[in-house]
C-alpha positions as CSV (number, residue, x, y, z in Angstrom):
1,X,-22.2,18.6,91.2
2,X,-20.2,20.2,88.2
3,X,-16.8,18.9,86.6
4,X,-14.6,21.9,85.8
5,X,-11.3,21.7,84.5
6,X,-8.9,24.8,85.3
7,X,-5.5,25.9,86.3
8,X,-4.3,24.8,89.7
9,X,-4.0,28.0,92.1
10,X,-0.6,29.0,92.6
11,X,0.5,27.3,95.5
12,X,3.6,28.2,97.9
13,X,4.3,24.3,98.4
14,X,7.5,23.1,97.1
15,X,6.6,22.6,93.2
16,X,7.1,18.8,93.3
17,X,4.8,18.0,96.2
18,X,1.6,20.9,95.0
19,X,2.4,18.9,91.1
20,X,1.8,15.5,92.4
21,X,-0.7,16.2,94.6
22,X,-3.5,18.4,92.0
23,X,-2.3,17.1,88.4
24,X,-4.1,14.4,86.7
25,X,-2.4,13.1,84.0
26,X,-4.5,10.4,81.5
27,X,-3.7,8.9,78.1
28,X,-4.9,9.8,75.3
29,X,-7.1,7.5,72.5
30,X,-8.8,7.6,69.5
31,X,-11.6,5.0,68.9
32,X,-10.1,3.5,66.2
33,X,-7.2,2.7,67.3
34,X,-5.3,0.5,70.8
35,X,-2.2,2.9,70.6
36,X,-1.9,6.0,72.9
37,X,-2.1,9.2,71.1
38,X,-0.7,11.3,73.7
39,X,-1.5,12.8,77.3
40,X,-3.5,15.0,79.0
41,X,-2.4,16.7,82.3
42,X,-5.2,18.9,84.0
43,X,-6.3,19.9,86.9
44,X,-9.7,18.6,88.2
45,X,-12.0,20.2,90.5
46,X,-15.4,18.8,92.0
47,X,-17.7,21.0,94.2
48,X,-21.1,22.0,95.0
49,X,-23.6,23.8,92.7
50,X,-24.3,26.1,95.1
51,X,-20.3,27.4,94.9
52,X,-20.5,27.2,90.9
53,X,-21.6,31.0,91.0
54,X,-18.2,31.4,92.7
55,X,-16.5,30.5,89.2
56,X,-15.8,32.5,86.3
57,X,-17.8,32.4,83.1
58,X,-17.7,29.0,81.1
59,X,-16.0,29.3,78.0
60,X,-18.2,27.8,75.1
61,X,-15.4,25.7,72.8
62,X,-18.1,24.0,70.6
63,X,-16.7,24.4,66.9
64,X,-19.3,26.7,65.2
65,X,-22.2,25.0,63.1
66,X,-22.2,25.1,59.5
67,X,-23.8,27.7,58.1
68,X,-25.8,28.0,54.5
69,X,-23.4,29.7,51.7
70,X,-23.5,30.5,48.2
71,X,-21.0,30.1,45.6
72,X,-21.5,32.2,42.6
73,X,-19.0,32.1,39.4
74,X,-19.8,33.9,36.3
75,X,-18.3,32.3,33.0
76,X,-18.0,35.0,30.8
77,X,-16.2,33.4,27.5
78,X,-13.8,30.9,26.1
79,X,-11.2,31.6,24.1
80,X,-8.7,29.3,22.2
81,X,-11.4,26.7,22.2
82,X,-10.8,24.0,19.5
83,X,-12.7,23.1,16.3
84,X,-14.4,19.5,17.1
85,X,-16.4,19.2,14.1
86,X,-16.3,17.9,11.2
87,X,-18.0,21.6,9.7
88,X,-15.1,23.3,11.3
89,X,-16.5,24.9,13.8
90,X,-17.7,23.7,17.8
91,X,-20.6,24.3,20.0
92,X,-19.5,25.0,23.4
93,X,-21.0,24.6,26.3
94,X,-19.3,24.8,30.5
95,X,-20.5,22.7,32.9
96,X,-19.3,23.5,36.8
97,X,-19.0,20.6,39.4
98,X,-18.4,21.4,42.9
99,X,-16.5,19.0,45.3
100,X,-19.9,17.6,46.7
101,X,-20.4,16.6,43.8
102,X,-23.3,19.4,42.6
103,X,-22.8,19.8,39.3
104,X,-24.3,22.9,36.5
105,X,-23.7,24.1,33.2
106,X,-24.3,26.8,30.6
107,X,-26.0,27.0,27.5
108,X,-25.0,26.4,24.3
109,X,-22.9,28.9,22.2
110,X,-23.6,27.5,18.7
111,X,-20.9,27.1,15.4
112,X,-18.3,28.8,16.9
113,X,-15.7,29.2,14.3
114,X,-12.9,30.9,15.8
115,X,-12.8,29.1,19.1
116,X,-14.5,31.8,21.6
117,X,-17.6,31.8,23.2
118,X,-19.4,34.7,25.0
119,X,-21.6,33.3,27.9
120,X,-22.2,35.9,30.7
121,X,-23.5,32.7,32.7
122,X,-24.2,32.8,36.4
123,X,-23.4,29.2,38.5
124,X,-25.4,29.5,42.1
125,X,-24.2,26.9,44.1
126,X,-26.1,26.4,47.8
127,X,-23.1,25.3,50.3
128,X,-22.5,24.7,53.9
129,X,-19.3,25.5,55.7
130,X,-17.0,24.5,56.3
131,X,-16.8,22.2,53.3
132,X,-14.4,20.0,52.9
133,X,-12.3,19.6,50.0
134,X,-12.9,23.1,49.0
135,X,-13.0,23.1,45.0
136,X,-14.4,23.6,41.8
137,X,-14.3,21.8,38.4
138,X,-14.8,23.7,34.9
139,X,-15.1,21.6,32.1
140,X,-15.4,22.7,28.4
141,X,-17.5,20.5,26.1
142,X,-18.3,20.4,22.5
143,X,-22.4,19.4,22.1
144,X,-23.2,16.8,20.0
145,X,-26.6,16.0,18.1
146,X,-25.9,12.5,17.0
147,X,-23.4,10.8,19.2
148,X,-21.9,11.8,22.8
149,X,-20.9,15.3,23.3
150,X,-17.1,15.3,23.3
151,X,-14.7,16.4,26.7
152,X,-12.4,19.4,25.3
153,X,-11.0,20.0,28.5
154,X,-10.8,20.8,32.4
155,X,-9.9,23.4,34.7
156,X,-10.2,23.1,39.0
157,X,-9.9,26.0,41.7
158,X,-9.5,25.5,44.8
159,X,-11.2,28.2,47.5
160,X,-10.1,27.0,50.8
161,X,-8.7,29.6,52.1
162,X,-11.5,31.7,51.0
163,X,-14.0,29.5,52.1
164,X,-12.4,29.9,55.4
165,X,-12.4,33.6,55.7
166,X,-16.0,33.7,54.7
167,X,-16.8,31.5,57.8
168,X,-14.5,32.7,60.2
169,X,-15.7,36.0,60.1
170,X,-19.2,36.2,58.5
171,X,-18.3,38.0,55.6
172,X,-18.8,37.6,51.8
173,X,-15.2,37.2,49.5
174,X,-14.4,37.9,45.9
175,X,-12.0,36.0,44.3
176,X,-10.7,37.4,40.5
177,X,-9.9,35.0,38.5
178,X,-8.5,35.9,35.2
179,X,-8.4,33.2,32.0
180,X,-6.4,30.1,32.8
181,X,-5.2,27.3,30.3
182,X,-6.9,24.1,30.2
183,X,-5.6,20.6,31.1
């Protein structure tokens, strides 16, 4: 036997006594919790196998499975970096953490003086999606020999939506982003 759940056939019974006699209704409830969380009315059917042919095709209403991504950003340069040493100049580096907590970084650019750095680095990040949160974190650093390297500042994006139209419809998406200010 089969359970199928589908609309009731229009019937040419008074509305009242067809509802009462087809509709199931049946509360609704999470696991986690005693309260109701709503209500289901349906329709419910039991029948031979042999009459399942009869039917119409079933509709598959599994949420997709996650599916292997990549992230790729490209740090080209810093500007407006500040000195951080004591020789007045700063050796930058950018590391990149994603929300799942994968985290990358650059090489160093040496003695900068006037606060830029040129990079042209590549960050590969394998994903599934969906993910959930959907962001990245950018952080500027000043290497350090002798002690700890020293936190210049931060920067997060997040790529939700984008994430989501790369899923949805099997597709790869750019996203420009131009310089943006540090916190």
């Amino acid at each position: 036997f089969f359970l199928m759940i589908r609309r009731p056939p229009r019937s040419t019974q008074s509305r009242s006594s067809a509802a009462s006699d087809v509709y199931k209704r049946q509360p609704l409830y999470h696991p986690t919790s005693q309260l109701k969380q709503g209500s289901i009315r349906l329709w419910v059917e039991i029948f031979p196998e042999s009459d399942s042919k009869k039917c119409r095709e079933i509709l598959d209403i599994q949420p997709k499975p996650k599916q292997d991504y990549e992230l790729r950003c490209v740090v080209w340069e810093c500007q407006e970096v500040p000195i951080m040493d004591i020789e007045e100049t700063v050796d930058i580096y950018v590391s990149g953490t994603l929300s799942d907590g994968q985290k990358q970084k650059t090489d160093v650019h040496y003695r900068s003086q006037t606060g830029v750095g040129s990079f042209n680095w590549r960050f590969v990040f394998p994903i599934q999606l969906p993910l959930k949160p959907h962001t990245i974190s950018f952080q500027i650093w000043d290497k350090d020999i002798a002690s700890k390297n020293d936190y210049i500042g931060e920067v997060t994006f997040q790529f939700e939506e984008e994430a989501r139209l790369a899923f949805n419809n099997d597709v790869s998406v750019k996203i420009a982003v131009s310089y943006t200010h540090l916190r």
